[in-house]
C-alpha angles and dihedrals in degrees: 000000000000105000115225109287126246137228148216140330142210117266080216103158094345087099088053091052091043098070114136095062092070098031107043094033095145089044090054092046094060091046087051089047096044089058093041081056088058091041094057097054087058123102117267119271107247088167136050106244089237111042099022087228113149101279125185146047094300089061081058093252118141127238108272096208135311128233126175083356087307114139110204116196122188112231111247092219107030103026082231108142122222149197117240088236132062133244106243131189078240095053087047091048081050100053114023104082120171115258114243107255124188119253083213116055122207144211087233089053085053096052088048092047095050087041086059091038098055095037104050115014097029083071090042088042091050097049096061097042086051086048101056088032088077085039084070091254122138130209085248097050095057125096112183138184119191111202115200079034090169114181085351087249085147096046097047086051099059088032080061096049087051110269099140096177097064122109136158140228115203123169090221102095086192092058092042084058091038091056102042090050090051096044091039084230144074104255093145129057125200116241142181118245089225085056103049104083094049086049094051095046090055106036122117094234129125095197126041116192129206114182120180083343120099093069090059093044109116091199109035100156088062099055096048090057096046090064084038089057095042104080084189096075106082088176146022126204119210137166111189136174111261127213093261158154081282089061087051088044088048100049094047097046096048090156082062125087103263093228092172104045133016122048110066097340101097095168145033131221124221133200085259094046103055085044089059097051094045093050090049082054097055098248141104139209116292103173138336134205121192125198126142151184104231101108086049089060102057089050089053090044089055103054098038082052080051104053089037082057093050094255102127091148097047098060084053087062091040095050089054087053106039100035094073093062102043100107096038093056089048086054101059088043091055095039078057097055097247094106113145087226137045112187100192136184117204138179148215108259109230 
């Protein structure tokens, strides 16, 4: 049985850490056209991307709604929402291009690492150690494997919070090494794409984890069907993108980096969605925490608008005023259901 759902947290420092979006917005525009550009040579989608269920115009659906040339349609039969193009092997070759990491690491890169670390994935990390703690599951008795690892920022976390048996897999052979030199240990291993979902279906684990990772898998349906098969895994761990606020602000701001979708988020989840594919896997929902940056990026939308406008002084006055609020507005959005992010645990059903 679902336990009761969380909601909300504080930006805190998060705002100080996200930079970029409100600093480099032109810069982040061309990045996000540039993947919208390898999107559109793509095939057109026929089938959502969950429930495999006919998707697009020529299944006589309209256009959702349309953001950086984007066209977004809900799935009839899932609620998933989907691009009109599909996420190819080819699209993700396009557009997922190694970060530069430095051959040298410093002391200044670590502090920034376990700063990321402690303000965004020690939260994430704690959450799912209170959840299966009232499963009856201790810290001792878990065994996780986080797949899409990245720079291992997750498993450093719950290593952190003493979960000794957690390691990651991630494709990126620069952030494996990334992540082992940070931590001073090899708690990522590189692997092949065409490799993951083998390695998942066999692994002695009895939690996998997929944070900010199931909306950039090629072959999700193989995947899924790799934990279904593994008897092994009691619980899987996910945070996703929803169909949100974000997606209206989006929409509405189009000279404003699409942070939410776009890029390399060609599709959306919804509440019925997420339900649906856990339900094909066998599971059902644990525990959920929402907490989302939509609020965060309004407030982003509208100074960058400002300073666009030529009203630099007046999104400082606008920050002083907003900023206050911030968290209270995101939690009425999230206690609402409209959150940008769902972290989710489900489990296997007996």
């Amino acid at each position: 049985m679902a336990r009761p759902r969380r909601y909300s947290k504080s930006v805190g420092d998060i705002i100080k850490i996200k930079t970029d979006f409100f600093e480099k917005n032109e810069e982040m525009l061309k990045l996000s056209a540039h993947q919208a550009d390898a999107l559109l040579l793509q095939p057109k989608r026929t089938k959502c991307k969950i429930c495999h269920g006919p998707i697009g115009e020529d299944a006589g659906q309209r256009v959702l709604y349309t953001s950086q040339r984007m066209r977004y349609f809900e799935c009839p039969v899932c609620g998933h929402v989907n691009s009109e193009y599909e996420d190819t092997d080819d699209f993700a070759s396009r557009v997922y291009i190694s970060d530069n990491y430095l051959a040298n690491y410093s002391e200044d890169d670590r502090q920034k690492y376990e700063t990321r670390r402690d303000t965004i994935y020690i939260p994430k990390a704690q959450f799912l150690l209170d959840a299966l703690a009232k499963d009856g599951l201790d810290k001792k008795e878990i065994k996780l494997l986080d797949d899409g690892a990245g720079s291992g920022y997750f498993v450093s976390a719950i290593r952190q919070l003493g979960v000794e048996q957690a390691d990651g897999i991630e494709i990126s052979e620069p952030q494996v090494q990334f992540a082992n030199t940070m931590n001073g240990d090899d708690i990522l291993t590189q692997v092949d794409a065409p490799d993951i979902a083998s390695i998942i279906e066999t692994a002695r684990v009895n939690v996998i984890s997929f944070i900010g990772v199931l909306e950039h898998i090629t072959n999700l349906d193989d995947i899924l069907d790799a934990v279904k098969k593994n008897k092994n895994v009691q619980y899987i761990y996910f945070s996703v993108p929803m169909f949100s606020m974000s997606c209206i602000f989006e929409a509405a701001h189009q000279h404003c980096y699409n942070r939410h979708a776009g890029g390399t988020h060609t599709h959306l989840f919804t509440e019925s969605s997420i339900a649906y594919m856990a339900r094909a896997m066998g599971f059902e929902e644990y525990a959920t925490w929402k907490f989302g940056s939509d609020m965060m990026d309004l407030y982003r939308m509208i100074c960058v608008s400002l300073d666009q406008g030529g009203n630099s002084d007046l999104r400082e006055v606008f920050g002083r005023k907003f900023l206050p609020m911030l968290d209270e507005l995101q939690e009425i959005v999230d206690r609402h259901e409209e959150a940008s992010e769902i972290h989710m645990i489900i489990k296997r059903r007996s």
